[in-house]
C-alpha positions in Angstrom: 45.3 -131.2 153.7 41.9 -133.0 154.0 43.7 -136.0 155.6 45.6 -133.8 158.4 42.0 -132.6 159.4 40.8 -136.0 159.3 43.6 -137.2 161.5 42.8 -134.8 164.1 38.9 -135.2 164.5 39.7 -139.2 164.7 42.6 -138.0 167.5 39.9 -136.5 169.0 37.5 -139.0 169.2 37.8 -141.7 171.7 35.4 -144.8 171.9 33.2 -142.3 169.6 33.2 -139.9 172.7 34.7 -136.7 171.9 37.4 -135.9 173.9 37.4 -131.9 174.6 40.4 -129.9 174.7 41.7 -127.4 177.3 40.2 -124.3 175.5 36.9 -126.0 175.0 36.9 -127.3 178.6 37.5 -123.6 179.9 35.3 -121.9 177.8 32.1 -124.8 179.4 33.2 -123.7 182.5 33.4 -120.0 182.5 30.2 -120.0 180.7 28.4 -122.5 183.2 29.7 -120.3 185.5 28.3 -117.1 184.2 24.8 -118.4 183.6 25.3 -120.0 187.8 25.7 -116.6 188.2 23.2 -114.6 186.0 20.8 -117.2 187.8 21.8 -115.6 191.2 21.4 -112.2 190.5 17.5 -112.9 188.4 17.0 -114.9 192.1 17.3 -111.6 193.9 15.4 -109.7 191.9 12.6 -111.9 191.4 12.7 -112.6 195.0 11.3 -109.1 195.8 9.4 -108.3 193.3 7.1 -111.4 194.5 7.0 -110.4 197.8 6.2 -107.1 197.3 3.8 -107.9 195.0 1.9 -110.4 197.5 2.6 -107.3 200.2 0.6 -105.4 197.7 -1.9 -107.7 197.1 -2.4 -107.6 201.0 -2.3 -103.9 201.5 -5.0 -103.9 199.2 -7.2 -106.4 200.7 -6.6 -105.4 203.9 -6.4 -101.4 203.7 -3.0 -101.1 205.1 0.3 -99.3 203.9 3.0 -101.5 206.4 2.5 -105.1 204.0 3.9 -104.2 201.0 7.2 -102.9 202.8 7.6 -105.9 204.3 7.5 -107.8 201.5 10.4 -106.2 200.1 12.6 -106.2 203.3 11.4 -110.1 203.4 12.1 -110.7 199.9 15.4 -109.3 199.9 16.2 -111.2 202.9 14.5 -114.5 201.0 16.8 -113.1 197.8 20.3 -112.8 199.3 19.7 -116.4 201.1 19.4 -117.8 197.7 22.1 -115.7 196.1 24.5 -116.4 198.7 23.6 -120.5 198.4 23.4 -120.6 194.0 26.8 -118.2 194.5 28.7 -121.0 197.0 27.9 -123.7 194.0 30.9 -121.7 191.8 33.9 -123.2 192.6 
């Protein structure tokens, strides 16, 4: 019994490089996927919450109520630029 495991780790191994099998190879993929795809989604968000915090930061300097909306619309725009350009990497 100890030998038939043997036999199939040293199948495995080729040149001492580890040769992955199909279930291994799909689960890399659907979890590099995934985290592609968690990273698109933390882009958005942190997208406009910078800008509105700058737009805040402004408003307050300058005494003015417009800036801070603007960030938002502009970090959302900033946001679904990136999304849309991490997103197109998932083939």
């Amino acid at each position: 019994m100890h030998d038939e495991q043997e036999e199939r780790e040293a199948e495995r191994e080729v040149g001492g490089v580890e040769r992955q099998t199909a279930g291994e190879s799909d689960e890399r993929e659907t979890t590099r996927k995934s985290s592609v795809a968690y990273a698109a989604g933390l882009t958005i968000f942190f997208s406009v919450l910078s800008f509105m915090g700058v737009g805040w930061v402004l408003d307050r300097w300058l005494d003015t109520s417009w800036i801070m909306v603007a960030g938002i619309v502009l970090g959302a725009v900033v946001g679904f630029y990136e999304f849309i350009r991490i997103i197109s990497k998932i083939k």
